[in-house]
PDB file with SEQRES, HELIX, SHEET and CRYST1 records, atoms N, CA, C and O in Angstrom:
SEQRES   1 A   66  UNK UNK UNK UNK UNK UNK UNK UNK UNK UNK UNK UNK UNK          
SEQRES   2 A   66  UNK UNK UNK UNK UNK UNK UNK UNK UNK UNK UNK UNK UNK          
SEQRES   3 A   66  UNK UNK UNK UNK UNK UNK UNK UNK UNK UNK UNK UNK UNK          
SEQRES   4 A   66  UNK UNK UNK UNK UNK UNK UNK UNK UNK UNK UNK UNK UNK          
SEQRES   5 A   66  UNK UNK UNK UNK UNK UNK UNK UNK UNK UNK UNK UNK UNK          
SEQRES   6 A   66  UNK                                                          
HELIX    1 AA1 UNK A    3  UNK A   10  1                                   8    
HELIX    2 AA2 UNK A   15  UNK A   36  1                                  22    
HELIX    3 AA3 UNK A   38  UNK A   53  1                                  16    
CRYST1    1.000    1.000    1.000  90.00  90.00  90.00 P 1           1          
ATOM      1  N   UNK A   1     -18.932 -11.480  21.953  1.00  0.00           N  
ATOM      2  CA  UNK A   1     -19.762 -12.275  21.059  1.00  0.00           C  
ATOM      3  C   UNK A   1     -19.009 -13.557  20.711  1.00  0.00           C  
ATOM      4  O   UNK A   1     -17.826 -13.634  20.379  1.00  0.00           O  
ATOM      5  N   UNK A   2     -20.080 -14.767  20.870  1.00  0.00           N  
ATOM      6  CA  UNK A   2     -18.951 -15.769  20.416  1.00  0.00           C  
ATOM      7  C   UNK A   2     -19.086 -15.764  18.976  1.00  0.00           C  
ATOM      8  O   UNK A   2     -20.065 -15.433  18.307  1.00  0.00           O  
ATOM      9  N   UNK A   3     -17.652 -16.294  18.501  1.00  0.00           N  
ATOM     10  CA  UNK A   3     -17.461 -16.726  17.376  1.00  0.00           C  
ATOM     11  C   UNK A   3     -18.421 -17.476  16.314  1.00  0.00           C  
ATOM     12  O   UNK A   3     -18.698 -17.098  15.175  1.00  0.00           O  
ATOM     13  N   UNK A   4     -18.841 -18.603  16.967  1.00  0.00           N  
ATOM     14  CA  UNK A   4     -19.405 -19.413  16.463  1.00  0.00           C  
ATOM     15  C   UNK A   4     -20.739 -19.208  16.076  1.00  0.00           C  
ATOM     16  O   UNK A   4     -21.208 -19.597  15.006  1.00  0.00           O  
ATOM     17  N   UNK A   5     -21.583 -18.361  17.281  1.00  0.00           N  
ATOM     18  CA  UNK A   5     -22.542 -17.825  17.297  1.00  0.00           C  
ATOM     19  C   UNK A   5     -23.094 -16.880  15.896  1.00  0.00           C  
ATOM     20  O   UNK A   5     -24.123 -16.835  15.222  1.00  0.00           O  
ATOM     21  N   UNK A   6     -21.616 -16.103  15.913  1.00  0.00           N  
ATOM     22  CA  UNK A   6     -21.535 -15.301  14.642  1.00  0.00           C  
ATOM     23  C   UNK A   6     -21.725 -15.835  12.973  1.00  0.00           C  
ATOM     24  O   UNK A   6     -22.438 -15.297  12.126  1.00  0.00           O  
ATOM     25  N   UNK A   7     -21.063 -16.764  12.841  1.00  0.00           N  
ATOM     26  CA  UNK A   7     -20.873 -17.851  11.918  1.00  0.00           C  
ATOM     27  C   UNK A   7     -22.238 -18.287  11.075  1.00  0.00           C  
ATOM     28  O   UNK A   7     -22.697 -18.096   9.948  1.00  0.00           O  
ATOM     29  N   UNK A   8     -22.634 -19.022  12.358  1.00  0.00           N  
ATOM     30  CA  UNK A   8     -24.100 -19.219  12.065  1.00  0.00           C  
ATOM     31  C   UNK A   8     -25.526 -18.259  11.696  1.00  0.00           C  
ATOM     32  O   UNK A   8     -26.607 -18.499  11.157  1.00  0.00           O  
ATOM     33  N   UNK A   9     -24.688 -16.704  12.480  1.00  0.00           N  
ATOM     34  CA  UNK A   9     -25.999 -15.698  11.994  1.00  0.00           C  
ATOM     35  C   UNK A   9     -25.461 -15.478  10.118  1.00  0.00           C  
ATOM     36  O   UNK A   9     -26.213 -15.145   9.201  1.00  0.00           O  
ATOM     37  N   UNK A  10     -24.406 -15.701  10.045  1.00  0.00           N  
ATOM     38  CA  UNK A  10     -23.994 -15.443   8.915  1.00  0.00           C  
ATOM     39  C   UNK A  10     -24.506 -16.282   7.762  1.00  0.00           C  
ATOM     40  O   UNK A  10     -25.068 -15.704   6.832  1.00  0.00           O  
ATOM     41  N   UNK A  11     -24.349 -17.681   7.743  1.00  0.00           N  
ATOM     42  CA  UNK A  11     -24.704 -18.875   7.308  1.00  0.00           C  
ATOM     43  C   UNK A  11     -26.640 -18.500   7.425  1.00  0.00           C  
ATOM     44  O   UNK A  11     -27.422 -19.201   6.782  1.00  0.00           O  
ATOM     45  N   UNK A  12     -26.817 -18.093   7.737  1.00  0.00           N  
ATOM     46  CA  UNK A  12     -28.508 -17.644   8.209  1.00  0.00           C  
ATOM     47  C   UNK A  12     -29.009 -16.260   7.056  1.00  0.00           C  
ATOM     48  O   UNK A  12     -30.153 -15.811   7.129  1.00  0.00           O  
ATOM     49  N   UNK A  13     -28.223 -15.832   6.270  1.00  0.00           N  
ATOM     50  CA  UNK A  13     -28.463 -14.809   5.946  1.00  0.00           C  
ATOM     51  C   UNK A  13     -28.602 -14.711   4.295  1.00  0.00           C  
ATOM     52  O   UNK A  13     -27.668 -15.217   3.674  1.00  0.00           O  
ATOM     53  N   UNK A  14     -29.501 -14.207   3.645  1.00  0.00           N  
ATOM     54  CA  UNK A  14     -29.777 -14.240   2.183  1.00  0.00           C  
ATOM     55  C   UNK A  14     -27.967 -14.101   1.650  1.00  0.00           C  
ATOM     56  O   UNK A  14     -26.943 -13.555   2.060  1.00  0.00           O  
ATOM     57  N   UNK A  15     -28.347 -14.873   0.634  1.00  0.00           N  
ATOM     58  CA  UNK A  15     -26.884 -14.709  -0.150  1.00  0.00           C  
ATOM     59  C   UNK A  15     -26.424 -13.284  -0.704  1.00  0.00           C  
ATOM     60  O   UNK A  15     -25.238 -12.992  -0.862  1.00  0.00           O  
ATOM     61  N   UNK A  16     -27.562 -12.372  -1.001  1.00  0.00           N  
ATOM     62  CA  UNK A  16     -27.276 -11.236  -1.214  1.00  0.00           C  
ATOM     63  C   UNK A  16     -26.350 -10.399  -0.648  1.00  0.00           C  
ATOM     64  O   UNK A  16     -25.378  -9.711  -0.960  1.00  0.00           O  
ATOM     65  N   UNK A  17     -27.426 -10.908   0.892  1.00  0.00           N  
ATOM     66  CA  UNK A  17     -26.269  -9.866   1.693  1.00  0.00           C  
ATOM     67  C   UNK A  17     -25.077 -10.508   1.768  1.00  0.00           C  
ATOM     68  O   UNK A  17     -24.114  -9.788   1.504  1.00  0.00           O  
ATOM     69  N   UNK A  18     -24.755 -12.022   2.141  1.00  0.00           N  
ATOM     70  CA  UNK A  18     -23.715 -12.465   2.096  1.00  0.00           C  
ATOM     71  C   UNK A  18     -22.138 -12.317   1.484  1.00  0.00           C  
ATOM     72  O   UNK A  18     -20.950 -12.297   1.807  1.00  0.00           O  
ATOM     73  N   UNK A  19     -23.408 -12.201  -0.055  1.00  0.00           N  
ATOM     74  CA  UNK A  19     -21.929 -11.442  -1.080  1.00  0.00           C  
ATOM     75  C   UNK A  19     -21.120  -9.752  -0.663  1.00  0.00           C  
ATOM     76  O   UNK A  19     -20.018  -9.246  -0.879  1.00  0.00           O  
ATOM     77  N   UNK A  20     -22.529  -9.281   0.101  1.00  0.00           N  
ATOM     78  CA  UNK A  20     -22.472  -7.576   0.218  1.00  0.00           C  
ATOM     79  C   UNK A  20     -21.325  -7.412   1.020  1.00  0.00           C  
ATOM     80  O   UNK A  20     -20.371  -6.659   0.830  1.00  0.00           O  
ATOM     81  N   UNK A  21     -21.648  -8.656   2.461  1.00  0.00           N  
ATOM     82  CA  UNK A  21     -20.814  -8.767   3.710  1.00  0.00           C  
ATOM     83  C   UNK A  21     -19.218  -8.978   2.871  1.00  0.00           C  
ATOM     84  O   UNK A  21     -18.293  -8.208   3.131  1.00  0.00           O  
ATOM     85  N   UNK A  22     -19.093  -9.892   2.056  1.00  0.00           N  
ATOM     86  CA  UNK A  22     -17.708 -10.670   1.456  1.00  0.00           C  
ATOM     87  C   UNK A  22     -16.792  -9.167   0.734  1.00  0.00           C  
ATOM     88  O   UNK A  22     -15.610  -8.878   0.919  1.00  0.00           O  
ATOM     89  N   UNK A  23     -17.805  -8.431  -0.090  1.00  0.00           N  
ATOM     90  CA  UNK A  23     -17.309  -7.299  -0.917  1.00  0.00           C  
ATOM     91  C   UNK A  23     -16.966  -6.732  -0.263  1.00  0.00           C  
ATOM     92  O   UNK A  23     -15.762  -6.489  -0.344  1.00  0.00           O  
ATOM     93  N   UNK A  24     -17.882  -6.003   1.043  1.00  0.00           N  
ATOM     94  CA  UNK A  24     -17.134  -5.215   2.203  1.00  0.00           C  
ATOM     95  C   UNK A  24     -15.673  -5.538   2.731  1.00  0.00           C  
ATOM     96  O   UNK A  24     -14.788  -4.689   2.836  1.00  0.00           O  
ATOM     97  N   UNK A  25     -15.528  -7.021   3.083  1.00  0.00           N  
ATOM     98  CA  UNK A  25     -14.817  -7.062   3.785  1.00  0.00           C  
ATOM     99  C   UNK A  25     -13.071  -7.445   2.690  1.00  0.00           C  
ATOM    100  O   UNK A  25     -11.918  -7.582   3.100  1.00  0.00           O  
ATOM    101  N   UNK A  26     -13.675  -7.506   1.172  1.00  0.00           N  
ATOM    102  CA  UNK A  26     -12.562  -7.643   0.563  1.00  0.00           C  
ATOM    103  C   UNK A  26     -12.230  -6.171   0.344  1.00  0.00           C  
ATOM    104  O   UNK A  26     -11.151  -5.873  -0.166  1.00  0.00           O  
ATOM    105  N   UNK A  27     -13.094  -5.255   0.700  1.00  0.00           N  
ATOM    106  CA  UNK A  27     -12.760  -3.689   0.107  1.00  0.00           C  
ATOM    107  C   UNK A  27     -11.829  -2.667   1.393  1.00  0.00           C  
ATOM    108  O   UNK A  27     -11.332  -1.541   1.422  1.00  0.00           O  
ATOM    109  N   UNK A  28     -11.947  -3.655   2.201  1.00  0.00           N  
ATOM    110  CA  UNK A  28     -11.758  -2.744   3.468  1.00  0.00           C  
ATOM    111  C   UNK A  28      -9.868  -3.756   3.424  1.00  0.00           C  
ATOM    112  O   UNK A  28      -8.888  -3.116   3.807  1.00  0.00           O  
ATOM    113  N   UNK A  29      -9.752  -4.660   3.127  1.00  0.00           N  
ATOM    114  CA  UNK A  29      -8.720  -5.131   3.081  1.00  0.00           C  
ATOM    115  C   UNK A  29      -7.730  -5.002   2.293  1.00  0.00           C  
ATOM    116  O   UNK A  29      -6.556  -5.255   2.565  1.00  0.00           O  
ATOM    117  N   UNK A  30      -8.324  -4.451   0.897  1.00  0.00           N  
ATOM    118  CA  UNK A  30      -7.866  -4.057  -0.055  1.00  0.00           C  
ATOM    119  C   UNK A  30      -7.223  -2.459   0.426  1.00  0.00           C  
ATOM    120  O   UNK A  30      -5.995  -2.377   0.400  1.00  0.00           O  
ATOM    121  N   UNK A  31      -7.791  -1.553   0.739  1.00  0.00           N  
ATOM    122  CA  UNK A  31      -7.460  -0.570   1.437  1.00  0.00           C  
ATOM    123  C   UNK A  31      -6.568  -0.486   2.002  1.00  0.00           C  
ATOM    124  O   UNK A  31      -5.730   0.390   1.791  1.00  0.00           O  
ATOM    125  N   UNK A  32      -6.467  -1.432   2.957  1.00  0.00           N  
ATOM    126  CA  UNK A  32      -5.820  -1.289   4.020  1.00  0.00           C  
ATOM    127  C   UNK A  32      -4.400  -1.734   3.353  1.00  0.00           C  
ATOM    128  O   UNK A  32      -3.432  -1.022   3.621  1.00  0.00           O  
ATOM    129  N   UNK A  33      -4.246  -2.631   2.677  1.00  0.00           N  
ATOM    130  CA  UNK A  33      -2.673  -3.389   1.747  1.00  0.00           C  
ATOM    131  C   UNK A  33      -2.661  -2.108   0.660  1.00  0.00           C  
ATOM    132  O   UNK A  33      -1.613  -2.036   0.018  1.00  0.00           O  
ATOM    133  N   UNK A  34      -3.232  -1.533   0.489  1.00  0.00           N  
ATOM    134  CA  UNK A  34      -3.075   0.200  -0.638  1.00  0.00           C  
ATOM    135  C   UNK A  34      -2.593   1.009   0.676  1.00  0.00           C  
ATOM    136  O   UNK A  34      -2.274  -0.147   0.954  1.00  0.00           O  
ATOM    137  N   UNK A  35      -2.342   1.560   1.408  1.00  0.00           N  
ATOM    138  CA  UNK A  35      -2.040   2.469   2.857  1.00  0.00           C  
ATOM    139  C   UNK A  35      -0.918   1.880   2.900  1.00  0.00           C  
ATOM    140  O   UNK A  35      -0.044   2.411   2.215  1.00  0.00           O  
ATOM    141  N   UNK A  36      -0.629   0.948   3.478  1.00  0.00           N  
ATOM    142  CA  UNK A  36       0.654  -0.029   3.597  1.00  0.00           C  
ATOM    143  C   UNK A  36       1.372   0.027   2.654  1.00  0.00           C  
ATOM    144  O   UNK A  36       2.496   0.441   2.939  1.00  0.00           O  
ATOM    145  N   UNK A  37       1.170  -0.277   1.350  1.00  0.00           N  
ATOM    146  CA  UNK A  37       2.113  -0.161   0.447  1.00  0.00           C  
ATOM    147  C   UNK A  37       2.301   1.202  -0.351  1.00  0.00           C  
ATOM    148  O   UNK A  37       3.269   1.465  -1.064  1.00  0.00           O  
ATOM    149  N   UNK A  38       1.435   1.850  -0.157  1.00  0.00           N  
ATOM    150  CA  UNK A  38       1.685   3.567  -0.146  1.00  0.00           C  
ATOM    151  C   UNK A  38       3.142   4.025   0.964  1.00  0.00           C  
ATOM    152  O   UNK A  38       4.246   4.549   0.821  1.00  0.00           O  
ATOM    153  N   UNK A  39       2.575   3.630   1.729  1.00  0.00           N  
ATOM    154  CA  UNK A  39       3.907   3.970   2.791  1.00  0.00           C  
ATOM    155  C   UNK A  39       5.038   3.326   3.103  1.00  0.00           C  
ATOM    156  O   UNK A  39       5.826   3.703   3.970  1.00  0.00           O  
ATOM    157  N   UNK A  40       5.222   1.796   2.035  1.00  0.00           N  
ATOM    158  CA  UNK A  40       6.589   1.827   2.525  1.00  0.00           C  
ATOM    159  C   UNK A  40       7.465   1.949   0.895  1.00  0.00           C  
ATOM    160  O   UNK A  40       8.659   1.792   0.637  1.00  0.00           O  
ATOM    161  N   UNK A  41       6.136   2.337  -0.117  1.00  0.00           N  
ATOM    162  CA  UNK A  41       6.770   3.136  -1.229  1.00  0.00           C  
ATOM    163  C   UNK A  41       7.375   4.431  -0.998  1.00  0.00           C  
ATOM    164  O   UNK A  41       8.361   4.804  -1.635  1.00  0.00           O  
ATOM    165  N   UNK A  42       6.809   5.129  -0.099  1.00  0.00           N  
ATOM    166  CA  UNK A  42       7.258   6.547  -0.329  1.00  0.00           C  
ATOM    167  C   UNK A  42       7.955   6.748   0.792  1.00  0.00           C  
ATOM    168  O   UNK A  42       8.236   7.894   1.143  1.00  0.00           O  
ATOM    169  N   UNK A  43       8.402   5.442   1.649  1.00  0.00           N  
ATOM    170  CA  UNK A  43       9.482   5.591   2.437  1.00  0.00           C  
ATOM    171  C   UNK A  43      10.559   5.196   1.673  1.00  0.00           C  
ATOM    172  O   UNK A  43      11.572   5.855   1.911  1.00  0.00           O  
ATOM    173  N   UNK A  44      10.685   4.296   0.791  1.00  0.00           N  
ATOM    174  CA  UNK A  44      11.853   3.460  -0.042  1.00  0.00           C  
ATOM    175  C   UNK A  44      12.550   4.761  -1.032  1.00  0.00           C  
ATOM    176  O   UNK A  44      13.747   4.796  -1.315  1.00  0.00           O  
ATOM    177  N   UNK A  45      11.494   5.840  -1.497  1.00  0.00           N  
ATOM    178  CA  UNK A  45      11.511   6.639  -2.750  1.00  0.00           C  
ATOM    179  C   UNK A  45      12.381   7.576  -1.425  1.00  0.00           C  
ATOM    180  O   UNK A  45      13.537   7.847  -1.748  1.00  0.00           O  
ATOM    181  N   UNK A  46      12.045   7.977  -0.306  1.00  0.00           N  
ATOM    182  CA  UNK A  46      12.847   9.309   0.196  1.00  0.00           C  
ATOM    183  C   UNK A  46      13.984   8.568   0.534  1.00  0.00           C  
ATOM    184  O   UNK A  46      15.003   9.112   0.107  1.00  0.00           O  
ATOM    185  N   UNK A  47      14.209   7.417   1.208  1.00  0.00           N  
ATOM    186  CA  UNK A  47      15.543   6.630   1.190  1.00  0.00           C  
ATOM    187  C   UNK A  47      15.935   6.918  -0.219  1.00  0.00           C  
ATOM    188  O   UNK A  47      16.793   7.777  -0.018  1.00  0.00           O  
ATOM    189  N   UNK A  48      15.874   6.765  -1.544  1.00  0.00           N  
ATOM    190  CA  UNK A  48      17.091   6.615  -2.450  1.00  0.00           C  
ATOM    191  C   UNK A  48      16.870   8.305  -2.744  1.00  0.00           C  
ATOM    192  O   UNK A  48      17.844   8.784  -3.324  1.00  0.00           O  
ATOM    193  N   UNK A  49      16.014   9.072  -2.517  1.00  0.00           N  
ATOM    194  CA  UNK A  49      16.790  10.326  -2.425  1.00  0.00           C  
ATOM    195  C   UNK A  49      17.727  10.950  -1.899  1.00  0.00           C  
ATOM    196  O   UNK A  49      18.617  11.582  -2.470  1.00  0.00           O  
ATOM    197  N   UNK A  50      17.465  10.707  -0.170  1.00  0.00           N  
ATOM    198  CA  UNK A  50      18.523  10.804   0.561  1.00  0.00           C  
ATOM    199  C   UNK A  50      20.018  10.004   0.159  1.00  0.00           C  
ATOM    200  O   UNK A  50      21.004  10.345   0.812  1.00  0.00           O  
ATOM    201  N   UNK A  51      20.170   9.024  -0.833  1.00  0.00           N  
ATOM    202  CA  UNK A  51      21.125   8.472  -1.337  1.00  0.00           C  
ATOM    203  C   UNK A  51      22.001   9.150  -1.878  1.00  0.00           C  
ATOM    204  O   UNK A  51      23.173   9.357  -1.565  1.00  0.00           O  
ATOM    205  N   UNK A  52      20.922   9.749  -3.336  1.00  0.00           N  
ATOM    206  CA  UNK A  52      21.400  10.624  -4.266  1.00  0.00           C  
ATOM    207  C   UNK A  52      21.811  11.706  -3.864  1.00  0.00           C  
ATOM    208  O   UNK A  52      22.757  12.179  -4.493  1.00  0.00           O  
ATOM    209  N   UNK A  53      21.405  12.292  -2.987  1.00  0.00           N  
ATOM    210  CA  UNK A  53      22.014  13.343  -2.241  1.00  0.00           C  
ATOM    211  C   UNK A  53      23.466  13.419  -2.258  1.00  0.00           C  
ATOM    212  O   UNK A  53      24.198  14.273  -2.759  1.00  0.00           O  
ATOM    213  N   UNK A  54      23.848  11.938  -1.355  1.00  0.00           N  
ATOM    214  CA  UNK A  54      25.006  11.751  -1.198  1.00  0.00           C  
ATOM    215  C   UNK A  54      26.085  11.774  -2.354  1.00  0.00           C  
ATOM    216  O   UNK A  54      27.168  12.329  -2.165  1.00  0.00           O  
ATOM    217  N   UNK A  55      25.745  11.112  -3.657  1.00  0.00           N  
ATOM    218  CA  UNK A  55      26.799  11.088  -4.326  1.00  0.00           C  
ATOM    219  C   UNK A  55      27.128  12.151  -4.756  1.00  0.00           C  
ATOM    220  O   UNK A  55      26.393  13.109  -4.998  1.00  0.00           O  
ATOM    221  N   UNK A  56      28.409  12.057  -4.905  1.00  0.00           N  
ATOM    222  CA  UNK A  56      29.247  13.211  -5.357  1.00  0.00           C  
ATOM    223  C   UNK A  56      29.942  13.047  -6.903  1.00  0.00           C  
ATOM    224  O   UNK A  56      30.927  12.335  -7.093  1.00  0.00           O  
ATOM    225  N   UNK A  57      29.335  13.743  -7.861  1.00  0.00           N  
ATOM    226  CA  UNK A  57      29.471  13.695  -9.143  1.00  0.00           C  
ATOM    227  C   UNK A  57      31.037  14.014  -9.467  1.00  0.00           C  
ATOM    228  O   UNK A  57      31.582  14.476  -8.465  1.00  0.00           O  
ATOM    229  N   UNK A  58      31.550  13.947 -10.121  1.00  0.00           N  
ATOM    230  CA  UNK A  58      33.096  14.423 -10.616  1.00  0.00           C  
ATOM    231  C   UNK A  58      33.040  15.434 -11.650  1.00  0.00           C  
ATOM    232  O   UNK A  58      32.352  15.215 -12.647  1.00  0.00           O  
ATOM    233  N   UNK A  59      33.710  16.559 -11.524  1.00  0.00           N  
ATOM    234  CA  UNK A  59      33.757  18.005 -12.337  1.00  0.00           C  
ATOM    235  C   UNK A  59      34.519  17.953 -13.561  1.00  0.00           C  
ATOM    236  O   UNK A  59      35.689  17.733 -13.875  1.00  0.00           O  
ATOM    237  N   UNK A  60      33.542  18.206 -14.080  1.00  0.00           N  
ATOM    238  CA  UNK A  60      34.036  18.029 -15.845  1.00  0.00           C  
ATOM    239  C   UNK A  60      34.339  19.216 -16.509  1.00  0.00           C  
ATOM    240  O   UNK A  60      33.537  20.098 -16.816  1.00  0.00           O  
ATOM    241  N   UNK A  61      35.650  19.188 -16.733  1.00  0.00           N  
ATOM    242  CA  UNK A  61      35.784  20.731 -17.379  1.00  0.00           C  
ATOM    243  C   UNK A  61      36.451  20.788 -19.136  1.00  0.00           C  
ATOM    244  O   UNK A  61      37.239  20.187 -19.866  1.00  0.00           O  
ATOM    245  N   UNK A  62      35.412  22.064 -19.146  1.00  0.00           N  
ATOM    246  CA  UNK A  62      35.501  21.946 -20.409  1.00  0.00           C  
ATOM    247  C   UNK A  62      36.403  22.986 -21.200  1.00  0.00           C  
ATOM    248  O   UNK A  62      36.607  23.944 -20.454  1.00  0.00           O  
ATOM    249  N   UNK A  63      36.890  23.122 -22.172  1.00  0.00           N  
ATOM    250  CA  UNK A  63      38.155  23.782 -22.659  1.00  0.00           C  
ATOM    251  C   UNK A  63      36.917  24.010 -24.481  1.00  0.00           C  
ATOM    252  O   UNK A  63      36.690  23.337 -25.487  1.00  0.00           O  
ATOM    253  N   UNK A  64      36.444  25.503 -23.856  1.00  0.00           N  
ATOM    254  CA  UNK A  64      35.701  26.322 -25.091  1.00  0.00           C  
ATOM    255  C   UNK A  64      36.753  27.115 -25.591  1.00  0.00           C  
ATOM    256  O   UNK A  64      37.587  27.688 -24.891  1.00  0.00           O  
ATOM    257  N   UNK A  65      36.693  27.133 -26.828  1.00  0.00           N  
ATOM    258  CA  UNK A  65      37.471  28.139 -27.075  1.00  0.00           C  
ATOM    259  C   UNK A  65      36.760  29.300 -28.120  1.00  0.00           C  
ATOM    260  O   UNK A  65      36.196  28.719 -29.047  1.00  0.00           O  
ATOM    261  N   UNK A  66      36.688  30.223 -28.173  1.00  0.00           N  
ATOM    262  CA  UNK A  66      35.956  31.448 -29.274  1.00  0.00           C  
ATOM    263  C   UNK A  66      36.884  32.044 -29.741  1.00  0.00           C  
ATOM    264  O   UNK A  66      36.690  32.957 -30.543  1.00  0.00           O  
TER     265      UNK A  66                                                      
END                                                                             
């Protein structure tokens, strides 16, 4: 389909739908940047787990006496 062709069926079309077409296509984009940033949150979150893993705390001892 050409491009241009497209454009013009668009430009051709009640504003209604126009807005309908615009909402769609901001909702589907919106989505798609929510997926994406879902996943490189909960890649960043198991990276600093795997961090914490690593450190090694220092043993604190304590002197109770009864």
């Amino acid at each position: 389909m050409d491009f241009h062709n497209y454009l013009e069926k668009l430009r051709a079309l009640p504003d209604q739908q126009k807005k309908a077409i615009m909402w769609a296509v901001v909702a589907v984009i919106a989505v798609l940047l929510g997926i994406v940033w879902f996943n490189m949150s909960a890649k960043r979150v198991f990276q600093i787990q795997e961090e914490l893993t690593k450190i090694e705390m220092p043993q604190i001892e304590s002197n109770t006496s009864k």
